[in-house]
Each structure stands twice: as structure tokens, then as C-alpha cells.
DOVOLUM-991946 format. One record per residue (C-alpha): x, y, z. Coordinates in Angstrom, 2 decimals, decimal comma. Example, Ala and Ser with C-alpha at 12.3 -4.5 7.8 and 13.67 -1.06 7.14 Angstrom:
// DOVOLUM-991946
[atom [12,30 -4,50 7,80]],
[atom [13,67 -1,06 7,14]],
***
This chain:
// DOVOLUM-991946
[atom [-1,45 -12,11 6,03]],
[atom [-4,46 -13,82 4,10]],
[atom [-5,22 -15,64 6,93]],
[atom [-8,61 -17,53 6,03]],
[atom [-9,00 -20,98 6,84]],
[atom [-11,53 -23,57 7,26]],
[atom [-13,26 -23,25 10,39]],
[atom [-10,76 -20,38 11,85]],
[atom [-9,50 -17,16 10,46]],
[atom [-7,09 -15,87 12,60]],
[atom [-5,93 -12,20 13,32]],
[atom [-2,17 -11,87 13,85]],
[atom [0,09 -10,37 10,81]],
[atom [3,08 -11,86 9,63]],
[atom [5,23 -12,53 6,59]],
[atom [4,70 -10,25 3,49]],
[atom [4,19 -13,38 1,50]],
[atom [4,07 -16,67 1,74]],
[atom [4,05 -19,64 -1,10]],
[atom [2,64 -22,41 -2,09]],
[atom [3,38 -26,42 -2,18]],
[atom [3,77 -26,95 -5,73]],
[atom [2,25 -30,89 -6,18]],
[atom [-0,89 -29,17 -4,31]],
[atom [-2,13 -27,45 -7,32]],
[atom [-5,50 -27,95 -7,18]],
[atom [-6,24 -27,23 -3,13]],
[atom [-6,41 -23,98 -1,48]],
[atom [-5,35 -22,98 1,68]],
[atom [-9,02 -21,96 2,61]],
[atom [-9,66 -25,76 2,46]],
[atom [-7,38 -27,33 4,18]],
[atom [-7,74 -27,51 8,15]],
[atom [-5,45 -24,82 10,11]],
[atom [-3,30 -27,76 11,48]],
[atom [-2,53 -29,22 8,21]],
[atom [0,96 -28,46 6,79]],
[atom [2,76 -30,95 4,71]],
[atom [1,22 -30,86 1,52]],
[atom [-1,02 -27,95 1,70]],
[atom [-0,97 -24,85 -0,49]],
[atom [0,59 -22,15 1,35]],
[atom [-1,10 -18,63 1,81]],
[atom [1,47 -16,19 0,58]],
[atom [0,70 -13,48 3,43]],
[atom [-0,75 -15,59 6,55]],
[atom [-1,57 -14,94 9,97]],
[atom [0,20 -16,82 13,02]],
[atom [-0,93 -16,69 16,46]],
[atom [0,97 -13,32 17,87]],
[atom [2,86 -15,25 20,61]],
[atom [4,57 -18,04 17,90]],
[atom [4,91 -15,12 16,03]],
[atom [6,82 -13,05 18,24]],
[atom [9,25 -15,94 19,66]],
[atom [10,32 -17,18 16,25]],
[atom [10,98 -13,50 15,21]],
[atom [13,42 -12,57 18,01]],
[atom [14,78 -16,26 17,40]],
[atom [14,88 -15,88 13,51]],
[atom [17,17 -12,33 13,85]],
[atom [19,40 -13,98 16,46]],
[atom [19,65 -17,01 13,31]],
[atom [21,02 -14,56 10,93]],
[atom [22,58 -12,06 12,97]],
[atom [21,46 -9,35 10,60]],
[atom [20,62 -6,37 10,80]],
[atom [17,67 -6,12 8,92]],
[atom [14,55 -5,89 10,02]],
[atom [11,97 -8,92 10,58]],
[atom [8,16 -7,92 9,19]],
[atom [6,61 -9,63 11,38]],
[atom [9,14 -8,43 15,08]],
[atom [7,27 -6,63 18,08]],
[atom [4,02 -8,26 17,81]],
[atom [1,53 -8,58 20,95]],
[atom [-1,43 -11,38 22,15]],
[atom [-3,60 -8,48 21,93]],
[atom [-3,34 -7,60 17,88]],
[atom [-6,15 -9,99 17,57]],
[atom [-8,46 -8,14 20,02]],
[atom [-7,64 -4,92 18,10]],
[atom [-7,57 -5,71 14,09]],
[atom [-11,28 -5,26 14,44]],
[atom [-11,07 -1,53 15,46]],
[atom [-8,12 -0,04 12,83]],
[atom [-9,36 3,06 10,95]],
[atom [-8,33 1,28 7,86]],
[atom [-11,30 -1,15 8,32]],
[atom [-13,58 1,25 9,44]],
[atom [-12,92 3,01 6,22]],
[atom [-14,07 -0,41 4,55]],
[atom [-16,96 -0,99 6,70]],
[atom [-14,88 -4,41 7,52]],
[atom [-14,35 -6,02 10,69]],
[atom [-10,88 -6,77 10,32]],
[atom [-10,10 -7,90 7,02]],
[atom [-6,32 -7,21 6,22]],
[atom [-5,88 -4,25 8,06]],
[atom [-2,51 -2,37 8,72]],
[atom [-1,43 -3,80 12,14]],
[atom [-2,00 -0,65 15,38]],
[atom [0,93 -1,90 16,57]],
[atom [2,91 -0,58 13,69]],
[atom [0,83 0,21 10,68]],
[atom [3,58 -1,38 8,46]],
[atom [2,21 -6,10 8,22]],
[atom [-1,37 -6,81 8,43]],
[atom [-4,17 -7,92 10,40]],
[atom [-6,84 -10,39 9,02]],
[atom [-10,13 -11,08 10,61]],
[atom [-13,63 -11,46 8,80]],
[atom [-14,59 -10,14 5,28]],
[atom [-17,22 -7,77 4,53]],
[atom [-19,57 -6,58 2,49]],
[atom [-19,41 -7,10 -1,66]],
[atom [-18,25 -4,41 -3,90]],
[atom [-20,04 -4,08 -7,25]],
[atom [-17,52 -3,97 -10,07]],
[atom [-17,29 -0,51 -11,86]],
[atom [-16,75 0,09 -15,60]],
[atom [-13,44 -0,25 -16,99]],
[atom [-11,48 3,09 -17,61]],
[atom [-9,06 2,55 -20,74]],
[atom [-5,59 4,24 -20,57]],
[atom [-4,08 5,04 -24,00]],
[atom [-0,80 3,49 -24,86]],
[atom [2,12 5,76 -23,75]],
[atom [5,60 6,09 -25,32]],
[atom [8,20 5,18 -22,39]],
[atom [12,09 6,05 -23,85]],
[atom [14,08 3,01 -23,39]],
[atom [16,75 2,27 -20,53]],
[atom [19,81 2,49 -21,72]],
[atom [23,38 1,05 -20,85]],
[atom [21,85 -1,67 -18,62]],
[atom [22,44 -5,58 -20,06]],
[atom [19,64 -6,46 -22,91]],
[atom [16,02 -6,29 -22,71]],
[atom [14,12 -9,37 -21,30]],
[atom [11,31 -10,83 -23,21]],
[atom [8,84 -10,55 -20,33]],
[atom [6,61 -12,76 -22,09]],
[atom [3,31 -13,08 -19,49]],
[atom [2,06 -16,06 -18,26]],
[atom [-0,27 -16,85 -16,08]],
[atom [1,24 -19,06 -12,81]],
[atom [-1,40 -20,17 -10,78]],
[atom [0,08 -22,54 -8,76]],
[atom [2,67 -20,48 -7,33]],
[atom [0,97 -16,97 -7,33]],
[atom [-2,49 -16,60 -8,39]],
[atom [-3,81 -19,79 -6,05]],
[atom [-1,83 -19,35 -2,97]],
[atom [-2,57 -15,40 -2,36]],
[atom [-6,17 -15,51 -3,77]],
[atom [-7,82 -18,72 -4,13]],
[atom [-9,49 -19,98 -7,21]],
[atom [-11,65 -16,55 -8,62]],
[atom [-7,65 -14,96 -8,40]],
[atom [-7,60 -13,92 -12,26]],
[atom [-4,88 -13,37 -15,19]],
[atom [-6,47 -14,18 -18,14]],
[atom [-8,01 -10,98 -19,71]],
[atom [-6,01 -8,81 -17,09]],
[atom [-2,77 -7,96 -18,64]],
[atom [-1,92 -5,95 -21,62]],
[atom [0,92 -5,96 -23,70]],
[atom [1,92 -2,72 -25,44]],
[atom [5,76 -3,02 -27,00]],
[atom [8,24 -3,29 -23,73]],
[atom [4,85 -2,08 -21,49]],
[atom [3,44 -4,48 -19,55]],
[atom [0,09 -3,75 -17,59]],
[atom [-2,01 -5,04 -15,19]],
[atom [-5,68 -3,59 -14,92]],
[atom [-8,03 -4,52 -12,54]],
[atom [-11,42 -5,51 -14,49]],
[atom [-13,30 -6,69 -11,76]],
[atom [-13,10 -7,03 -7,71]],
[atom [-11,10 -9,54 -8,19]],
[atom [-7,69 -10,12 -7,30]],
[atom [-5,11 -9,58 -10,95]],
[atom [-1,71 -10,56 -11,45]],
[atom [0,71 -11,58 -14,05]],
[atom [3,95 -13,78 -14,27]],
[atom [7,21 -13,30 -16,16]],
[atom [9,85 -16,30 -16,59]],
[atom [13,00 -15,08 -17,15]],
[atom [14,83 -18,33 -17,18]],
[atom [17,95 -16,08 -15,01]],
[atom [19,38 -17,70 -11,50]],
[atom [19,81 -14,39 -9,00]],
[atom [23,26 -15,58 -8,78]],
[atom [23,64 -14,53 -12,33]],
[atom [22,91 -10,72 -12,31]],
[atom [24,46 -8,28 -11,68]],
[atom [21,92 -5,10 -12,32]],
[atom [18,12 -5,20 -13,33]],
[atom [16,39 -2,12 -13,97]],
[atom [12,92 -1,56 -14,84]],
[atom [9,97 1,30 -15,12]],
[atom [7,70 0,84 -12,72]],
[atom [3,86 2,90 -12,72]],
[atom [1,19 3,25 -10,59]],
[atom [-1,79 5,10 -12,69]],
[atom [-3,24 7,75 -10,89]],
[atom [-6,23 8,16 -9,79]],
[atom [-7,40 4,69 -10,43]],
[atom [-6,50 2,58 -7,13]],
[atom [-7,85 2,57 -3,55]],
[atom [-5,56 3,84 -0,44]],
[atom [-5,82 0,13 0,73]],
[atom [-5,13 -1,38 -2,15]],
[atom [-1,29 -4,09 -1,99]],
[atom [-0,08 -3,76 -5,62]],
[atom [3,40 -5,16 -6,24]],
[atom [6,19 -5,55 -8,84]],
[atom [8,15 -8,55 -7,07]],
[atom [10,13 -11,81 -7,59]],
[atom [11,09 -15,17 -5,71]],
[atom [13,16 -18,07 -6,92]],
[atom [11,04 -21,40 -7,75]],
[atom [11,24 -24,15 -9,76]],
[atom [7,80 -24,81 -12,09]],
[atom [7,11 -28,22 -9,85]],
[atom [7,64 -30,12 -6,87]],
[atom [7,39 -29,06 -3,30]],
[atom [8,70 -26,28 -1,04]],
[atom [8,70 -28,97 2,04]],
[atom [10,65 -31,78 0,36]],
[atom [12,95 -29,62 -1,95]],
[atom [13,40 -26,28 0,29]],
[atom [16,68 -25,59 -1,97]],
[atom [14,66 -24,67 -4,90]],
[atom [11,30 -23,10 -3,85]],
[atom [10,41 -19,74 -2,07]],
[atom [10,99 -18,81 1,17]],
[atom [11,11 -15,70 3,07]],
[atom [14,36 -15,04 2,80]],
[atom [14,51 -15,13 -0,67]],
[atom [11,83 -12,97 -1,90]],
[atom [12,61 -9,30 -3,75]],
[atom [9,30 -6,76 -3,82]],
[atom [11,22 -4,11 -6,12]],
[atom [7,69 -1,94 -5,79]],
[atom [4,86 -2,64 -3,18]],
[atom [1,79 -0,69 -1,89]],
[atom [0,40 -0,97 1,42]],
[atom [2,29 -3,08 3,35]],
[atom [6,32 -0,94 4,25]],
[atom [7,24 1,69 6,09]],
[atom [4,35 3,88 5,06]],
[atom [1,62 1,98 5,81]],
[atom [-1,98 3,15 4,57]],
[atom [-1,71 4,96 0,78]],
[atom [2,60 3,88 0,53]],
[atom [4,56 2,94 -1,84]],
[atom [7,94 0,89 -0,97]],
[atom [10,34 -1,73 -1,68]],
[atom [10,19 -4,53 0,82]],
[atom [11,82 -8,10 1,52]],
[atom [9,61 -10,80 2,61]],
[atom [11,43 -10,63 6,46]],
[atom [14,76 -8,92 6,76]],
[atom [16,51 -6,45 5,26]],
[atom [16,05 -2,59 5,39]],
[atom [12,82 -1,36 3,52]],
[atom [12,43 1,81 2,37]],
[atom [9,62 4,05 1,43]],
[atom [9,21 6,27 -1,41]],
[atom [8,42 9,47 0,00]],
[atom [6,10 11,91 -1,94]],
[atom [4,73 8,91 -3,93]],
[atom [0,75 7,74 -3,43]],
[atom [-1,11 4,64 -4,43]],
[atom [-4,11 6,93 -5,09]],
[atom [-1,64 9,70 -6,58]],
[atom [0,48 7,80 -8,27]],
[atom [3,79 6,97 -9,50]],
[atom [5,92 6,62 -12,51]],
[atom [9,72 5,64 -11,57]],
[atom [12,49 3,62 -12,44]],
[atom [13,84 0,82 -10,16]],
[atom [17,36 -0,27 -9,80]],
[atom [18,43 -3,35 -8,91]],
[atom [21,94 -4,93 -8,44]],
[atom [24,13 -7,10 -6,32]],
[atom [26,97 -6,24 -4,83]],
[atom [29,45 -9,19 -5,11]],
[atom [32,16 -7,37 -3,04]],
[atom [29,66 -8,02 -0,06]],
[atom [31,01 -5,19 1,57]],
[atom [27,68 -5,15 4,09]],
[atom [28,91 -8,40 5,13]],
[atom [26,11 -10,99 4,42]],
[atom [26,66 -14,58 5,57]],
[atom [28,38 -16,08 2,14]],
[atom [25,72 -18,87 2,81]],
[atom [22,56 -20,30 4,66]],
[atom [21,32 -22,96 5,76]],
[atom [17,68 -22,63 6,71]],
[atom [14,92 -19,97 5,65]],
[atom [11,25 -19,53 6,71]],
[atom [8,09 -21,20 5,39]],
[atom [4,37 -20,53 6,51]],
[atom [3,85 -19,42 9,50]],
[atom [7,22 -18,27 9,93]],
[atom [8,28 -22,29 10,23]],
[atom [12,12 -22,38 10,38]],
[atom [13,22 -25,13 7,07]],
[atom [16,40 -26,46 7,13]],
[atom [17,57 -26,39 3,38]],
[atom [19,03 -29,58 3,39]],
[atom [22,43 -27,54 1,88]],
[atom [24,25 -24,93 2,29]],
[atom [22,73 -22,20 -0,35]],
[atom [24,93 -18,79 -1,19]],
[atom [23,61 -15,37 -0,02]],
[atom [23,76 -12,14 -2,12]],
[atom [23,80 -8,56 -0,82]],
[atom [21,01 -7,10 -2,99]],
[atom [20,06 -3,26 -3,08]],
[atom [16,96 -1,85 -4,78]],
[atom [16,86 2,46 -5,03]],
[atom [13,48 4,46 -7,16]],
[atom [14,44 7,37 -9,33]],
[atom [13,08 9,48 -12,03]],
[atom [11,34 7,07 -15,04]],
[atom [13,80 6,49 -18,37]],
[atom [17,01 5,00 -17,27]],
[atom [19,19 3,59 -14,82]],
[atom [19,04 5,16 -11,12]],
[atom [22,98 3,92 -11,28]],
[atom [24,98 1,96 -13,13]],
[atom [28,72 0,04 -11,78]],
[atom [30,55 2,53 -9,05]],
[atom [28,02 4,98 -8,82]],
[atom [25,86 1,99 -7,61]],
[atom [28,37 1,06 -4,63]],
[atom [28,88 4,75 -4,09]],
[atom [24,56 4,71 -3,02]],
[atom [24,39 1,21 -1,32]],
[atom [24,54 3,26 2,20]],
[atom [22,05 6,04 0,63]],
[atom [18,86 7,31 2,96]],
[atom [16,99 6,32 0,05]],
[atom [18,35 2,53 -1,47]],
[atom [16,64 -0,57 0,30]],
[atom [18,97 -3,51 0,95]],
[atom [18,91 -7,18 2,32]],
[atom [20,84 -10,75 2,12]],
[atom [18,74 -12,28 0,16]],
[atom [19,39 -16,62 -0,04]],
[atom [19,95 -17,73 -3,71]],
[atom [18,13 -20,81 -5,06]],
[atom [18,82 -23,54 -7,32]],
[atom [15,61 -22,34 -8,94]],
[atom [15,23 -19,46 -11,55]],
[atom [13,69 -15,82 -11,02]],
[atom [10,02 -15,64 -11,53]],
[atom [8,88 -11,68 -11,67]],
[atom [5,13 -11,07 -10,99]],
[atom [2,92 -7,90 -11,40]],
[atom [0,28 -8,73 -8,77]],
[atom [-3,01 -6,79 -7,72]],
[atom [-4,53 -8,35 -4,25]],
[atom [-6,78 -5,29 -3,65]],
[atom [-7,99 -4,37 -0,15]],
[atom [-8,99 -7,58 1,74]],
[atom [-8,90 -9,54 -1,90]],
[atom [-11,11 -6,67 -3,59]],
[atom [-9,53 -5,19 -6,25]],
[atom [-10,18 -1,78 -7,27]],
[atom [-12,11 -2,30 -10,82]],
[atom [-9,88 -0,04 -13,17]],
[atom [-6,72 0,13 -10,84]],
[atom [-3,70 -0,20 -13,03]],
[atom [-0,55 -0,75 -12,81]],
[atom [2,37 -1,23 -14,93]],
[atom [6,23 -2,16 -15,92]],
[atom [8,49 -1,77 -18,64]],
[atom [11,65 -1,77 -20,54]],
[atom [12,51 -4,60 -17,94]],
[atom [16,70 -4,83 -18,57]],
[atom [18,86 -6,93 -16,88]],
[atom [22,94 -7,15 -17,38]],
[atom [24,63 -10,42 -15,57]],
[atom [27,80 -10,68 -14,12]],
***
């Protein structure tokens, strides 16, 4: 979706996030010509052209033979003509910039940035007391770090910041907004996806504090600290391998929504009655179900890079059925049987998700609306559990 480039921003949506080449470290996308690919640092939400688009998407669900649902599906040559116009950029004063798409007000449409916003004074939340998930696997460290190459970089260029952002309270983690600026914040767990079985977490949105535009996210993909999504697709993200356990903005409910999304298949799911301007303070489940009784291919052999670029993995890499449900904050929204008894549930996302020969990377990310941030927005997880199989 952050589709700026040298010399041509384009206005087409597509995936909900897109990474980077990791031996490009230094190099932005924004810098690089539109036509160059191997070696550049991938945007993680980018715009195609609406016509490539549209033909890899009805080729990519005939691929899998799934029946989730492709992000980026149903897409017209004339999105580009009418990004400028969306209410959502109006509201903005914007002419375009990363705009729910009319088509379907679920991926986004990028044209030209704006005006400036003037940062605002930070608002200080006190500390709260969260009661501890029980009966789910051990506590993970969560220690933060701050992974530029793969997160910060790709989605937000150079001013993306970390440093100074997060806070660390006990088992709370939290990401506030000090500037316009785009915020995030990684986690390494050191944990294969392949190797869990249920991860549960408490995830909050602080009310009051962030825009109706604003794409806030709790979310992991699978990547290896080095090397390079092109040459070593086995063990660096693609869109078929990406989990957003929490994510404003872009999902079913468009403008002011929170869901839980995959990067390009799968069934999303919004959570209904919850605002990013109202808030939220729930508890996500996780877990896999092994059984596979939604019948995922057991493997794959080829995922989606930028542009939604078909990559042959170069092996044959196993695929998990993987279901995310929201409930009420302080433990586990299910826990063994009572899990398998939900995966079909109006409410419980789901999606075959590739595995990686790479380890889980979880991010708290702020990209704003159009890469402002909301100064103050905050946003927040904790007692982040995990039991493996």
C-alpha cells in the first residue's frame, strides 16, 4: 500500500504488507526506481498497477485452491482515477494518500501526500495492573528491539522511529506515538510457527488517543535476521506467511475497525463493537490446529513477494491451519477442545499460513494515516504466553 517511489507513486492497493530485502539495509524503497526489484528494499504495503493486480489475484486463488480470501481480489483500472476522491482523504485534506479503496473500503489506495501535521503534546497513561493469563504455556520475555531492516525501513523509510517509543511496564508492553511519525517495536521470540501450539496475548487500543485513519497492528512474520527474501525465499516473509493477530484500518471494517487479518488469504474477521478512536482492551487467541481438519495443503511451494510477484520457494515448506478469535481481556479465549469446538465460529479468523525455516518475529507497529502518526496514540500488549506442541 505505501506506494511512493522515485519519480512515480502509484494508486492501486494491494497486499497488507510487504517486506524488505535484508542485505539492502541501508536503501529505501522511495529511492530506488519503480522497475528495480532484485535487491531493493521492499515496501511492506505497496501499490501495483490494478490490472497486474487483478490477474495475479484470480491466478494466485486458483494456486492454492483456498478458500480464503485474497486482499488485494476484485480490483479495477479505474481505482487510480478514484483514490483521489474517497471521503477518507477528504477528511485529511489529502489527495489520495492511503485511502480505503471505493471499491471495497477494506486495502488501500496511495496517491500524493499532504499537508504537515504539527506534533501535539504527549498525554501520559498511568501504569495499569493487567491479571495474568493463565493455563496457557510460559510467559515470553518480549524483550523490545528495535528491527529496522525488516520493519521500521521497509513500511516507513528512514524518520520510521523506535527508540524513545516503547515502554516497558512488567509483562506491558506499549507503543506511544510521540511525534507524527510512524512507531513500532519488535519482539524476538526465538520460536519456529511449527512449534506452537497456542499463543495468547492482551491486546489494547487506548481510547481516545488515535485517529479513525490511523493502521495500528499487533502482528508477526517468519524471517531470519539477514540475507535476502529473493535468494533465500524459504526463510524470509512473504504473504502467505504473515499473522496480524490485531489491526486497524485495513479488514473488513474499513474506516475506524479493528480486525485480525492475513497478509492475502484466509478469512478475516472484524471485531464488532470495537473502535480505533473508542477503543479496545481484549485478549487474542492464537493456536494451530494440527489435525488440519480445514484441509490446508500439508505444503507449498511458492508464496508472494512485492507486488504480488509469485516466488518459487526453492522447497517444499509445510502449511499450518492457524485460527486467531478476540475475547474479554485476562485469559485465554480457549484453551485445547474448546479451541477446535470454535475454529468454525462467526467470530474466529482462520488461514493456511506457510511455515518458514526462519523464527517468529512479533511487532507492535504504528504507521498512522498516510505515515502520520497520531502524537499520543497508544497502543499496547501484554502477558504475551505461548505453549508449544
Amino acid at each position: 500500500f505505501w506506494c511512493e517511489l522515485q519519480h512515480q507513486i502509484s494508486c492501486a492497493p494491494a497486499l497488507s504488507r510487504l517486506q524488505p530485502h535484508h542485505s539492502t539495509r541501508a536503501a529505501h524503497s522511495q529511492h530506488l526506481p519503480h522497475s528495480t526489484h532484485t535487491g531493493m528494499a521492499a515496501l511492506r504495503k505497496i501499490a501495483v498497477t490494478a490490472a497486474a493486480t487483478a490477474s495475479v489475484a484470480l491466478a494466485s486463488e486458483s494456486l492454492r485452491g483456498s478458500a480464503g480470501n485474497l486482499t488485494a481480489r476484485g480490483l479495477t483500472e479505474s481505482a487510480s482515477a478514484s483514490c483521489n476522491v474517497h471521503p477518507g482523504c477528504a477528511r485529511l485534506n489529502l489527495v489520495g494518500d492511503c485511502c480505503p479503496h471505493p471499491l471495497n473500503n477494506q486495502d488501500l489506495a496511495c496517491c500524493s501526500e499532504g499537508g504537515q501535521y504539527e506534533p501535539q503534546p504527549q498525554q501520559q497513561l498511568p501504569a495499569q495492573d493487567r491479571q495474568s493469563s493463565q493455563g496457557t504455556g510460559y510467559m515470553l520475555p518480549m524483550t523490545p528491539s528495535c528491527d529496522d531492516v525488516n520493519v521500521g525501513l521497509p513500511n516507513c523509510g528512514p524518520a520510521a522511529r523506535c527508540q524513545g517509543e516503547y515502554h516497558v511496564d512488567g509483562s506491558n508492553r506499549v507503543l506511544r506515538a510521540t511525534s507524527q511519525h510512524c512507531s513500532y517495536v519488535t519482539f524476538e521470540t526465538g520460536l519456529h510457527l511449527n512449534q506452537i501450539q497456542q499463543l495468547d496475548a492482551d491486546v489494547r487500543i487506548a481510547p481516545g488517543r488515535c485517529s479513525e485513519l490511523d493502521n495500528l497492528a499487533f502482528w508477526f512474520f517468519q524471517t531470519q535476521p539477514h540475507g535476502n527474501p529473493v535468494a533465500e525465499p524459504w526463510s524470509h516473509w512473504d504473504a502467505l506467511s504473515e499473522v496480524d493477530l490485531m489491526e486497524t484500518y485495513i479488514g473488513l471494517g474499513g474506516v475506524n475497525s479493528v480486525n485480525t487479518n492475513f497478509a492475502a488469504t484466509g478469512r478475516a474477521k472484524n471485531w464488532n463493537g470495537y473502535t480505533i478512536t473508542g477503543g479496545a482492551d481484549r485478549h487474542v487467541t492464537m493456536w494451530v490446529d494440527y489435525e488440519n481438519t480445514a484441509g490446508c495443503p500439508a505444503t507449498r511451494q511458492s508464496g508472494f513477494l512485492t507486488e504480488l510477484r509469485e516466488i518459487d520457494y526453492q522447497r517444499e515448506l509445510p502449511v499450518v491451519s492457524l485460527y486467531v478469535m478476540n475475547c474479554p481481556p485476562g485469559q485465554p479465549c480457549c484453551t485445547g477442545t474448546q479451541c477446535r469446538d470454535m475454529q468454525n465460529g462467526a467470530h474466529t479468523a482462520w488461514a493456511c499460513i506457510t511455515v518458514k525455516e526462519a523464527p517468529i518475529l512479533l511487532t507492535l507497529s504504528n504507521w498512522g494515516s498516510g505515515h502520520r502518526a497520531t502524537p499520543g496514540c497508544e497502543i499496547g500488549v501484554s502477558d504475551v504466553r505461548v505453549k508449544t506442541k
